[in-house]
N, C-alpha and C positions, 0 to 999 in steps of 0.2 A: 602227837600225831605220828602213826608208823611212817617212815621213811618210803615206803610204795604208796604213798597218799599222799606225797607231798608234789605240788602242781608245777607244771612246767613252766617257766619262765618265758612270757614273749611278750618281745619288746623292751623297753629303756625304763631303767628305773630313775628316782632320783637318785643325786647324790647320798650315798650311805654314807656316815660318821661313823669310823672303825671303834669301842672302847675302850679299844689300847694301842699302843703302837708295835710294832713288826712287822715282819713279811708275810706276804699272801701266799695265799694256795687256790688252786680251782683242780678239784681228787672230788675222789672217793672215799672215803676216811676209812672205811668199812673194810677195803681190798689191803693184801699183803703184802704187794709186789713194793720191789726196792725205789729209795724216795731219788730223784732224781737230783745229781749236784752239778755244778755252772757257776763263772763268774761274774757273768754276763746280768744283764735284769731277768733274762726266764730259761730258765733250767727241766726240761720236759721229761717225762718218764711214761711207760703206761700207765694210765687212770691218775695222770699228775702231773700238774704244773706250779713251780714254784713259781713267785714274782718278787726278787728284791726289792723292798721298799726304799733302798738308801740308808743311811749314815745318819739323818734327821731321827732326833727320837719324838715327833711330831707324829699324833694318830694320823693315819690314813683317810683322805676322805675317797670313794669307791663309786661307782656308777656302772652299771651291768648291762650289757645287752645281747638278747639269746633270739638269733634269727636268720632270715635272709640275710647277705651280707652287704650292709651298708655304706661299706666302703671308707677310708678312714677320716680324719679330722684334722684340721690344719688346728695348728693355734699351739702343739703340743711339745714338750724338750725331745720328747724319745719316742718312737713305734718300733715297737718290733713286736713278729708274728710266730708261730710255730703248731703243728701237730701234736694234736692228744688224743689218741684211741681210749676210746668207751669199751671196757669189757663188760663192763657192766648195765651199761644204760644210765648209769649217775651221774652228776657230776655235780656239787658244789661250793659256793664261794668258803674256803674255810680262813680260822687267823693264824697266827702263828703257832698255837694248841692245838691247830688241824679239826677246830670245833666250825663247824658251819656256822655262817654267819645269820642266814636267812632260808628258812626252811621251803626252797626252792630249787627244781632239779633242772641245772641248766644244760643236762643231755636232750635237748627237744626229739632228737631223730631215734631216741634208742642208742642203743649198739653200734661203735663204729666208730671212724674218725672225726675228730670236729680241727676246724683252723681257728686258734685261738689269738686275736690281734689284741695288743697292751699297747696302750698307748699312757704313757707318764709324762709328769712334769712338778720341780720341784723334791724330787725326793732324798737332793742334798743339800739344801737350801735352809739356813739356819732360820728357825723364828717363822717357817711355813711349814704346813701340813702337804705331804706328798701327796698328790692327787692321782687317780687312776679312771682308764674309762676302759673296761674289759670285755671284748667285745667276742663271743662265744658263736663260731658258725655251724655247721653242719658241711660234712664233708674235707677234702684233703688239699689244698690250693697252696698250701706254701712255695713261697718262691716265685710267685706269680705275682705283677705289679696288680695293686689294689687300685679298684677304679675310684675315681671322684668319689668324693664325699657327697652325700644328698645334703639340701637343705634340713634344718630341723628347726622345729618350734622354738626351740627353747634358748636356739643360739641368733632369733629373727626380729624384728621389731617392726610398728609400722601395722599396718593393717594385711591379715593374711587371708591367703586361701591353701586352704587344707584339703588335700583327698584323703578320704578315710574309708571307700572302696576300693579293690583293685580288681573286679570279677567283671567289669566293662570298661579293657579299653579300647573302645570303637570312639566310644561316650567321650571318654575323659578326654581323648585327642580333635574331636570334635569343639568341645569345651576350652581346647589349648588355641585351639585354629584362630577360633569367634575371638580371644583375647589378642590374638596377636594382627589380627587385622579388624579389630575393632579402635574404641575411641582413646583419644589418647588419657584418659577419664584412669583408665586400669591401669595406668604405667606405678602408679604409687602401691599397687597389689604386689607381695610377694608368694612365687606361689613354692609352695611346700607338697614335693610330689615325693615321698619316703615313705617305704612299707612297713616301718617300725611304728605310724601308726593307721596300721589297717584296721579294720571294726571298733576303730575306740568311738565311747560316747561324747557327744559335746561337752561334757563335763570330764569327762578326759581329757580333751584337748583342750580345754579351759588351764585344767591343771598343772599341762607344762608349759603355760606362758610366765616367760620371765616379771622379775617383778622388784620395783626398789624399794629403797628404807622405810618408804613412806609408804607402802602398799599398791603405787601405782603402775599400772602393766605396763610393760615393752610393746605389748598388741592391745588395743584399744577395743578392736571387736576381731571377731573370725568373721569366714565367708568358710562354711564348711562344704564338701563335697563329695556325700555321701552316699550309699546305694540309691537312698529316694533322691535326692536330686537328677543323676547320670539315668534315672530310669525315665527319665521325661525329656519329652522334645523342647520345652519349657527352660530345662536345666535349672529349677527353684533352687537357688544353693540357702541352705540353713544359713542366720545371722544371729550368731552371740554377743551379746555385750561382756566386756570384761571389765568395767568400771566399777571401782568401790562403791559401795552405797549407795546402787541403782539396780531395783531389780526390773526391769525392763524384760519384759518375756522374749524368748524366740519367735524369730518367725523365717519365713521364707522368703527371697526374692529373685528373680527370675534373673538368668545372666544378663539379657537385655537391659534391666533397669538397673544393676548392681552400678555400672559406673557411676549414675548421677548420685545412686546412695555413698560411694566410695569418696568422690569429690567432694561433694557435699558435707560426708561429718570430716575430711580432713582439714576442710576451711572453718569448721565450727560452724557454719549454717542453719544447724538442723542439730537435735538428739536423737539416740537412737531409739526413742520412745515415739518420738514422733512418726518414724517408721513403721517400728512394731505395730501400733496404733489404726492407722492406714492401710494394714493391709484389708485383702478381700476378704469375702467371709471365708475361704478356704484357707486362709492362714498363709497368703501367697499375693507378696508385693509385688505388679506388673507396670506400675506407672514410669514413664521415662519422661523425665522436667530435669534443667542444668541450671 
């Protein structure tokens, strides 16, 4: 695929598994200009960013994110941030061969500067694989204290709700209001309001729910909230199930009735088939019973 066809990156990947071990790049492989050197974890040039991997000869495991800015993540040994100008409009992840890794261009805005935040951990730790979450912004902000971290899927557990609109919020803060002075039914909902997953499909958001040895999920079900949902006075928010070896269709149910559904499967009372089941013939649970 020629290199001008290759798609922009937005949003969080998962974890990549590097094939070898070394240090990173986020370049232009393509461009002349001089490769930038540092002692430091990130050593910045035009159309180049190196990233020390450490002293571990352990492959890299990588995690990418090209977008709004997020804001950074606790949990991590090391962050640090810095500027890379695009003369190009390219940018991507390459290895130590300066070969891309993933034939995605994580210049989203074109031309111009991006604020590139690294965040490591492990990268001299004998017998573990350095870890990276590279987090690619639009625009020039360095030096500027990073705001909170958003919630995120995949770092959540418990039963969630998702926005995965962000084109009404009149909607969405109406929908935050009713929760917070609503029953205390929603106190066990976590809500997940990050634009890292705006327009994903429920099977999107399926996808980055955590999950253990045994296959079983960290989120049990979503409560998604979607453009159709925030487009109704109703507030129907979409209900996924995530349980193995059940396929229990989606369906809809109204903010109103979600708490007795929310308390109810976290007591075990109820399946989420029984749900799915009951709704209306429009495909939209309205009943409220505790």
């Amino acid at each position: 695929m020629p290199r001008s066809n290759w798609p922009h990156l937005h949003g969080r990947t998962r974890p990549l598994k590097m094939k070898e071990w070394g240090d990173l790049t986020v370049m232009d492989p393509d461009t002349g200009g001089p490769r930038p050197h540092g002692r430091g974890l990130l050593a910045a040039g035009n159309d180049w960013l190196h990233i020390d991997a450490g002293s571990t000869l352990e492959n890299p495991v990588v995690t990418l994110y090209a977008g709004a800015d997020p804001g950074t993540e606790s949990g991590w040994d090391e962050v640090e941030e810095t500027t890379v100008t695009s003369s190009t409009g390219f940018l991507a992840l390459c290895d130590s061969g300066y070969t891309p890794v993933r034939k995605e261009n994580l210049a989203t805005a074109g031309p111009g500067p991006y604020l590139i935040r690294v965040h490591a951990s492990d990268r001299s730790t004998d017998g573990k694989k350095p870890r990276f979450l590279i987090q690619i912004i639009p625009g020039d902000r360095t030096g500027a204290t990073p705001g909170p971290a958003a919630p995120t899927i995949e770092e959540a557990d418990g039963p969630l709700l998702v926005r995965t609109s962000f084109d009404q919020p009149g909607e969405w803060a109406r929908l935050l209001q009713s929760l917070e002075g609503g029953s205390e039914h929603y106190e066990p909902l976590t809500v997940i309001d990050n634009p890292i997953y705006a327009g994903f499909t429920a099977g999107q958001t399926q996808e980055r729910v955590g999950r253990d040895d045994e296959d079983w999920p960290d989120s049990p079900f979503l409560l998604i909230a979607d453009e159709q949902a925030l487009a109704s006075a109703e507030l129907p928010l979409l209900a996924v199930s995530n349980l193995p070896d059940e396929a229990d269709a989606p369906f809809r149910i109204t903010l109103a009735a979600a708490g007795s559904f929310i308390v109810n499967m976290e007591l075990g009372n109820t399946s989420f088939g029984d749900w799915s089941r009951s709704a209306d013939p429009d495909g939209v649970y309205r009943e409220q019973h505790y």
